[in-house]
MARROMAR-449754 format. One record per residue (C-alpha): residue number from 1; residue in three letters; x, y, z. Coordinates in steps of 0.2 Angstrom, whole numbers, plus 5000, padded with zeros to 4 digits. Layout:
N
NUM|ALA|X|Y|Z
...
% end
This chain:
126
1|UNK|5000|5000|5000
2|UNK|5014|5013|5004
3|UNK|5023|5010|4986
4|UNK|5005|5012|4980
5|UNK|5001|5028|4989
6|UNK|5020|5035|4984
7|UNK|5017|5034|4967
8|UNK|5001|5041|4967
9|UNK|5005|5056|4978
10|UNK|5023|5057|4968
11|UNK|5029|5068|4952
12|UNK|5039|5052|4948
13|UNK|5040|5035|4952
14|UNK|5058|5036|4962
15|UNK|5048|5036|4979
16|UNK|5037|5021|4974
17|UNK|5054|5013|4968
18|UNK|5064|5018|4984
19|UNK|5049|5009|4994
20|UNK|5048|4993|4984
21|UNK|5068|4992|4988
22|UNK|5069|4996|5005
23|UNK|5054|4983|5006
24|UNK|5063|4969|4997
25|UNK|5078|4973|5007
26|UNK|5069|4969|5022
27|UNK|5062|4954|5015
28|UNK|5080|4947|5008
29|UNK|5085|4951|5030
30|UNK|5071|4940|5038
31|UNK|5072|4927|5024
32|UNK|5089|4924|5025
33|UNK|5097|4934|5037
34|UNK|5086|4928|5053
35|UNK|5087|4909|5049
36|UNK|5107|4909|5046
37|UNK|5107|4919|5062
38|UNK|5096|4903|5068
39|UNK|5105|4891|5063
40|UNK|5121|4899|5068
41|UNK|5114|4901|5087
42|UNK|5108|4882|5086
43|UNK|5126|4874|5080
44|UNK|5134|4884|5093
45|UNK|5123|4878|5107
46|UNK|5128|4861|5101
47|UNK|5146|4866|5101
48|UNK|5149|4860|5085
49|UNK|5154|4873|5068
50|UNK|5142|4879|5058
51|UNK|5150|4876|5042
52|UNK|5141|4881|5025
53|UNK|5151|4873|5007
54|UNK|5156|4892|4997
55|UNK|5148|4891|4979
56|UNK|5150|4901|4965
57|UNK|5142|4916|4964
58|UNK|5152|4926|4949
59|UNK|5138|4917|4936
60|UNK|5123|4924|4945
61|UNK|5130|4942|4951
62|UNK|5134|4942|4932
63|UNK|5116|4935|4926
64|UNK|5108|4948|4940
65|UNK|5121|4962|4931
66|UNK|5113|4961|4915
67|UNK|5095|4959|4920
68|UNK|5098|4974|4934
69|UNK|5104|4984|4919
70|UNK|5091|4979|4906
71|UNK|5076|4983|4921
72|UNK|5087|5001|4924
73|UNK|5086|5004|4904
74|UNK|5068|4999|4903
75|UNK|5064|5013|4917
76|UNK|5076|5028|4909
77|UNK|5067|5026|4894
78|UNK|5050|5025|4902
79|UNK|5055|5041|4909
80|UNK|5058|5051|4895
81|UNK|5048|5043|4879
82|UNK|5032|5050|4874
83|UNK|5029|5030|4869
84|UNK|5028|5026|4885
85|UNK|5019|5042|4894
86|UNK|5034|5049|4900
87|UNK|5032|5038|4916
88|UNK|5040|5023|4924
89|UNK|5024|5018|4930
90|UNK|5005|5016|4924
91|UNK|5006|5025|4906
92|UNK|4997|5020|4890
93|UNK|4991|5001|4891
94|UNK|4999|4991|4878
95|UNK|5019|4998|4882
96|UNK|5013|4996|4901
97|UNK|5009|4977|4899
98|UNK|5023|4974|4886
99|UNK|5036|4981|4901
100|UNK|5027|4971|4915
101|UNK|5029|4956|4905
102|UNK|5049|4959|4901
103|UNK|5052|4962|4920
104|UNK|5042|4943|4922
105|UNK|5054|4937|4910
106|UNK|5070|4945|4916
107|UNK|5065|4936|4935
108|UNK|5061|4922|4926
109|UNK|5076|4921|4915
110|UNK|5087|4925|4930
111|UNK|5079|4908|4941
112|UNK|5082|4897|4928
113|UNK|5100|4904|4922
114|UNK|5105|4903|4939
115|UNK|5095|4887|4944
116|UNK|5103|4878|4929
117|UNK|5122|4884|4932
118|UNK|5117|4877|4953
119|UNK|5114|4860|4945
120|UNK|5127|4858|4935
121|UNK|5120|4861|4919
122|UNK|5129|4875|4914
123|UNK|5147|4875|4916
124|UNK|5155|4891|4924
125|UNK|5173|4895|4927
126|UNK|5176|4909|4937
% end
């Protein structure tokens, strides 16, 4: 309701925007933050180390990269074309839907790149 609200009551969308982060930041802190912290207390109660195997996460900071940069393009543009209202958010229908559905597909693509490089299917030197 308050990114709603913010971009309502806004000029521009960076208020909405700012929300939605700080929102998702909270989020990304009690869904993996607080059960770490959890498991961490527990292990040390049993006096034994809490030890968690390092991966590698070049391949999805670089997959996250390219789809954060594609998302940041998609909303400068929407800032400034006439094609797409001159807004990052609402605007005329058909440029709004066609945008919602190439952030979908930028998550989406982003899951399974980084889903398939986890299992092994695509190979990743670092």
């Amino acid at each position: 309701f308050a990114s709603m609200i913010a971009a309502k009551n806004s000029k521009t969308a960076d208020d909405a925007i700012g929300n939605v982060t700080g929102s998702n930041s909270v989020n990304v802190f009690l869904g993996l933050g607080l059960p770490w912290l959890v498991a961490a207390i527990y292990w040390e109660s049993k006096n034994l180390p809490f030890t968690v195997k390092a991966g590698d996460l070049s391949f999805s900071v670089l997959v996250f990269s390219v789809c954060c940069v594609l998302g940041m393009l998609v909303l400068i543009l929407r800032r400034y074309l006439s094609i797409f209202g001159k807004a990052e958010l609402g605007g005329p229908a058909i440029p709004k839907y066609l945008c919602s559905v190439f952030f979908v597909l930028l998550w989406i693509g982003y899951l399974a790149l980084s889903s398939l490089q986890a299992y092994g299917y695509i190979k990743w030197q670092s």
